[in-house]
N, C-alpha and C positions, 0 to 999 in steps of 0.2 A: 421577632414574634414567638420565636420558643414551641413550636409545638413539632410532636414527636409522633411517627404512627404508634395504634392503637396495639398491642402482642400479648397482654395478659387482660384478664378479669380487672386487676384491680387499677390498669390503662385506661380501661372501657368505664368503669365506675368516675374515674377522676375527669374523665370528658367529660360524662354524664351531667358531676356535677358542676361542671365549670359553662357545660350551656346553659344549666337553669341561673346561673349567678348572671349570664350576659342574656338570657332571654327576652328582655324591653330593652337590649340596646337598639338606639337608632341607627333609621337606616342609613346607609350611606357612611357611619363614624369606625374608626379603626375595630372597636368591639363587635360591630355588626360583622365587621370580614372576617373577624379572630370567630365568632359562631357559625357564619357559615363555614369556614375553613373545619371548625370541629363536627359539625352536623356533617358533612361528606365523608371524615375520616369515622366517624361511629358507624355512618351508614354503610361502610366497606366492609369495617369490620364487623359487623352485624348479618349483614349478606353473608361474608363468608363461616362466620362462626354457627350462624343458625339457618340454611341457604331453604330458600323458601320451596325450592323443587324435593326437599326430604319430604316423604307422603304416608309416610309410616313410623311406627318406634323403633324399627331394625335396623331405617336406614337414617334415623336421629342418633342411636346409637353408634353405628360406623361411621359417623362424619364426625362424631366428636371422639371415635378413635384414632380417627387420620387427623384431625384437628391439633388435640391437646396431646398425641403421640402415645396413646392407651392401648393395651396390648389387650389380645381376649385373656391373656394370665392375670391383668387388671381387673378385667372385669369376671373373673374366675376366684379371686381373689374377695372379691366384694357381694357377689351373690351365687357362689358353688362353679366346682368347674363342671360338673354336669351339667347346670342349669344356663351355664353362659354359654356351652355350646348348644344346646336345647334349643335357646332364643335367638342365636344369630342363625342358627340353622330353621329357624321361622314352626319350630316341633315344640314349644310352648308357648304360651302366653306369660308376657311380663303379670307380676301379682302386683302389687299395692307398695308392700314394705320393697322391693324391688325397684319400681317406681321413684318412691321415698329418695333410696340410697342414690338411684342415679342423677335425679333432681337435684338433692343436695349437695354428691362428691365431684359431679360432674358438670353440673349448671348447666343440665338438661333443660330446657322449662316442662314443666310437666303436662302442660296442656298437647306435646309432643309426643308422647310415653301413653297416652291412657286411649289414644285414637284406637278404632278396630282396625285389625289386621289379618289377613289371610293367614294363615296356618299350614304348613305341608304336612303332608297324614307319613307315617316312616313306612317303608314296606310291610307286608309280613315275612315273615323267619322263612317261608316257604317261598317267597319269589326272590327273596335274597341269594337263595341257596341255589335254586336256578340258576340264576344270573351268574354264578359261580364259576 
């Protein structure tokens, strides 16, 4: 039967498209078991690549840095190291062209990325200094 778990993007595309080629197989015939068999392993890997308990863009972001093994220097790299700890630190908001890049380089979906998100306010200079 030849099939192999799902580990990259381009794994996940070649299942993709190998259940739509068997999608009217009949039931019960060797094809029907070869689709259900890839229908379970997409949907594992799909759970775990895009897991439905992420509830915001911060934490769509960290799963696909513990996922694809992206470091914040990656994503410091791709949209400012000010701004990438900014955002994981929930003290900005993702912008657009932000959005863009991490949909793109990361196969975020974007409909993850544009949700509202709480925001933490930074101290002021004055209760920091306290704290001191």
């Amino acid at each position: 039967m030849d099939i192999r778990p799902i580990k990259t993007e381009e794994d996940h595309a070649a299942a993709l498209a190998e259940m739509a080629a068997l999608w009217n197989a009949e039931e019960g015939s060797p094809e029907w078991d070869r689709l259900d068999v890839l229908a379970t392993l997409v949907d594992a890997y799909e759970s775990q690549r895009w897991p439905v308990a992420v509830t915001d863009p911060v934490e769509a972001i960290q799963a696909a840095m513990e996922f694809d093994g992206h470091s914040q220097e990656d994503l410091a790299k791709m949209i400012g190291a000010n701004r990438a700890s900014e955002v994981l630190r929930r003290r900005r908001p993702l912008t657009l062209p932000m959005i863009r890049k991490l949909s793109t380089e990361w196969h975020i979906p974007a409909n993850r990325l544009i949700e509202e998100y709480e925001l933490t306010r930074a101290k002021p200079a004055r209760a920091k200094a306290e704290a001191a």
